[in-house]
C-alpha positions in Angstrom: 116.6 87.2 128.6 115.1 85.2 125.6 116.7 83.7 122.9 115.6 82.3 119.4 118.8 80.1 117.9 118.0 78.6 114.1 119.6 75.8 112.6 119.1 74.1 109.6 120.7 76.3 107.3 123.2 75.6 104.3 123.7 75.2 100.6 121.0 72.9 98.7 120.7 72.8 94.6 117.5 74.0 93.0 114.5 71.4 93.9 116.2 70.4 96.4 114.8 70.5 99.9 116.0 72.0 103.8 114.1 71.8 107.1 115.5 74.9 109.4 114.5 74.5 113.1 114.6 77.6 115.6 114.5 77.3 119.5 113.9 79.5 122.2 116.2 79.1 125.5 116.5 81.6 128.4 113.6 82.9 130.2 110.5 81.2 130.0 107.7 82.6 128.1 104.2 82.7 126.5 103.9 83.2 123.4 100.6 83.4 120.7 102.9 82.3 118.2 106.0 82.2 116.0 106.9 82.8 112.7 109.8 83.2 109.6 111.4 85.9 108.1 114.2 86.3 105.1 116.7 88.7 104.3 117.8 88.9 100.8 121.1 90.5 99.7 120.0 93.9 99.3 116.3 93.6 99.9 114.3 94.0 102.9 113.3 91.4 105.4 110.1 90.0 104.3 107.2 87.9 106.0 108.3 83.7 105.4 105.2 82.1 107.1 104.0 82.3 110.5 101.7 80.0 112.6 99.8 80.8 115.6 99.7 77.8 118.8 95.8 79.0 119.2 94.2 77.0 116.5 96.9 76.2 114.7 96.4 77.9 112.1 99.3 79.0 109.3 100.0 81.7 107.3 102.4 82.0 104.1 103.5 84.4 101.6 102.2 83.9 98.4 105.8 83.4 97.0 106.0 80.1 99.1 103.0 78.6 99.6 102.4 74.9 98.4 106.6 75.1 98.7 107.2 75.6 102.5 105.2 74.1 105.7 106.1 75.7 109.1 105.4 73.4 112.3 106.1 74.0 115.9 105.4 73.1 119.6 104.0 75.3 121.4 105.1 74.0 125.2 108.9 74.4 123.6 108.6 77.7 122.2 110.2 75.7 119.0 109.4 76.4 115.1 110.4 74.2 112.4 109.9 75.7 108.2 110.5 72.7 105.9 111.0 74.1 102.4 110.9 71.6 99.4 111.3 72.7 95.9 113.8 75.1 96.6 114.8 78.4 94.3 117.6 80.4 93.5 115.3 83.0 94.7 115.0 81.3 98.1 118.3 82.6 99.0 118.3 84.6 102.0 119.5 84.7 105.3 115.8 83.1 107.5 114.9 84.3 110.9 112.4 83.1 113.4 110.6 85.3 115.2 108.4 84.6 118.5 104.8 86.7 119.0 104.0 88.0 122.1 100.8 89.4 121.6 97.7 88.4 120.0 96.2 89.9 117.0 92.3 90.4 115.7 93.4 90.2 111.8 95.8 87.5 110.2 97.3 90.2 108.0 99.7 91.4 111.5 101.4 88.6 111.4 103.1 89.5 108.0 104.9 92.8 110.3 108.2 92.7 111.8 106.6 95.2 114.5 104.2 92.2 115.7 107.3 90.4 116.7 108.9 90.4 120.2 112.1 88.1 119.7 113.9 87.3 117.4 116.8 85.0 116.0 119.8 85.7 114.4 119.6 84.0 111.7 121.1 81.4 109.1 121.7 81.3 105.6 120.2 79.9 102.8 122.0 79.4 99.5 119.9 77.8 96.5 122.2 76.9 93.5 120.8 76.8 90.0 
């Protein structure tokens, strides 16, 4: 059994700054990569970033990017998202996810479905 535990989570005023870490324990696997998710109060999870241990490369949403730089190791199975000039908007509950298989197309990394494991979570609050 695999498991993805995140940390890092907590309350942080606007502009200010978190670094959430997620590792993987339990049986031993390969993976093409990782990535984050976020859960807004009543609003579906959406695609974070993701990053695949290939090249890599990294992938963000547009609502993040120059904001949040996701990092990993890919002997570890470990994925790191700093975040810097935090939102109220930011608020969510952020999930790692870890990526079995490996995709011809960036764009499948943005889907919960191209996801194999995945963490349960920890909560971001951004005060204004």
């Amino acid at each position: 059994q695999v498991q993805l535990v995140e940390s890092g989570g907590g309350l942080v005023q606007a502009g200010g700054s978190l670094r959430l870490s997620c590792a993987a324990s339990g049986r031993t696997f390969s993976s093409d990569g990782m990535g984050w998710f976020r859960q807004a109060p009543g609003k579906v999870r959406e695609f974070v970033a993701a990053i695949t241990w290939s090249d890599d490369n990294t992938y963000y949403a547009d609502s993040v990017k120059g904001r949040f730089t996701i990092s990993g190791d890919n002997a570890k199975n470990t994925v790191y998202l700093q975040m810097n000039s935090l939102k109220p908007e930011d608020t969510a509950v952020y999930s790692c996810a870890a990526r079995i298989t490996s995709y011809t197309g960036s764009y499948y990394y943005e889907f919960i479905s191209s996801y194999d494991y995945w963490g349960q979570g920890t909560q971001v609050t951004v005060s204004s």
